[in-house]
C-alpha positions as CSV (number, residue, x, y, z in Angstrom):
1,X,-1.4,-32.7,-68.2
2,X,-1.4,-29.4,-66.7
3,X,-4.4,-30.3,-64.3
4,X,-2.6,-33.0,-63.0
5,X,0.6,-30.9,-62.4
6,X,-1.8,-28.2,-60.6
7,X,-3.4,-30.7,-58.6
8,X,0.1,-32.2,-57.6
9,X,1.3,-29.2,-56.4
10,X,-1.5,-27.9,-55.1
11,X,-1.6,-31.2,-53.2
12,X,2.1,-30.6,-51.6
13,X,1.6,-27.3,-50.5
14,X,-1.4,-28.0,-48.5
15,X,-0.4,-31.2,-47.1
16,X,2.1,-29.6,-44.5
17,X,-1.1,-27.3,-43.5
18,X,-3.1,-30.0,-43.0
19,X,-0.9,-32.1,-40.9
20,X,-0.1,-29.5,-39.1
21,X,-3.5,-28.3,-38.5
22,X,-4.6,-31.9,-37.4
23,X,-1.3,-31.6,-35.1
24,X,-2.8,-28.5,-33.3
25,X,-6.0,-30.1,-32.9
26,X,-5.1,-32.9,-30.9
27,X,-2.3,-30.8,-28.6
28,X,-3.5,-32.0,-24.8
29,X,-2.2,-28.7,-23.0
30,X,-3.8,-25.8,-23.6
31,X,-3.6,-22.6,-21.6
32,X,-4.6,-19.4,-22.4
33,X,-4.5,-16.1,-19.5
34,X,-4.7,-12.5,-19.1
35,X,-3.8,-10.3,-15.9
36,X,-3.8,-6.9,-15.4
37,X,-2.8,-5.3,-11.9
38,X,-2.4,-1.6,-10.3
39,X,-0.7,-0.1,-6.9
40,X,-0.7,3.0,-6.2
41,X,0.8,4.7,-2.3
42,X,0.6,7.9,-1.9
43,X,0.6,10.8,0.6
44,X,-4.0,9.7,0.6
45,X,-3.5,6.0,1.2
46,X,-2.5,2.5,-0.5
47,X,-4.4,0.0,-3.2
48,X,-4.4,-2.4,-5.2
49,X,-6.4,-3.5,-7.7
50,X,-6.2,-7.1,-10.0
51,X,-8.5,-8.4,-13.0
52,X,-7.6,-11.9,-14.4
53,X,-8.9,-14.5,-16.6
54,X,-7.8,-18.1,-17.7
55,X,-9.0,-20.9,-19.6
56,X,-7.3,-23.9,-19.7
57,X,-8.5,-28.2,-20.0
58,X,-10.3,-28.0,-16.8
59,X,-11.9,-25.1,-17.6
60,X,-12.9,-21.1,-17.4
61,X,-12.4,-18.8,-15.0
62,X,-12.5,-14.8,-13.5
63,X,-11.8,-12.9,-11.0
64,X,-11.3,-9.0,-9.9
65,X,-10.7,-7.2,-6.7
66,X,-9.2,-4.1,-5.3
67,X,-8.5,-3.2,-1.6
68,X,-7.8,0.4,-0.5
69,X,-6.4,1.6,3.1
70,X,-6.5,5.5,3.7
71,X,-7.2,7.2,7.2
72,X,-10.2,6.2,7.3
73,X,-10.0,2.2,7.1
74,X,-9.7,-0.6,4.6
75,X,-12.1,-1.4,2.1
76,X,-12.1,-3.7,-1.0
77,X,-14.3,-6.1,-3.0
78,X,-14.1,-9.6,-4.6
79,X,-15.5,-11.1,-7.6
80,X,-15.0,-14.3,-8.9
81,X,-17.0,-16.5,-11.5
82,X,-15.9,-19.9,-13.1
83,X,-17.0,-23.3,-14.7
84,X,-14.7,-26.3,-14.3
85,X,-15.3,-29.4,-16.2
């Protein structure tokens, strides 16, 4: 008798897990990011600088760049890698 009790409640404790588990599993959005940015001005010039990723249903993606202006132009660079299902 006291198996049966431990399986019982064992049982309804784990059922909300479960369903809720299954729940998450078939959720049709999903979106998950990260940024990160910097500016500086100053007295020596001006940049700005970004690194980003996502991944969401359609896929991954990931970029960075910065771009500085002093006296003596503008310069910068661009990276960006991705797969998209």
């Amino acid at each position: 008798m006291r198996a049966v009790k431990r399986v019982l409640a064992l049982g309804a404790l784990t059922a909300p897990l479960v369903i809720g588990c299954a729940g998450l599993a078939s959720a049709d959005d999903f979106d998950a990011h990260f940024n990160k940015s910097q500016f500086i001005a100053n007295e020596s010039g001006a940049g700005f600088a970004n690194t980003g990723s996502f991944v969401d249903e359609d896929g991954v993606e990931h970029h960075a760049f910065w771009v500085w202006a002093d006296d003596n132009g503008v310069s910068g660079s661009f990276l960006d890698s991705g797969a998209h299902f």
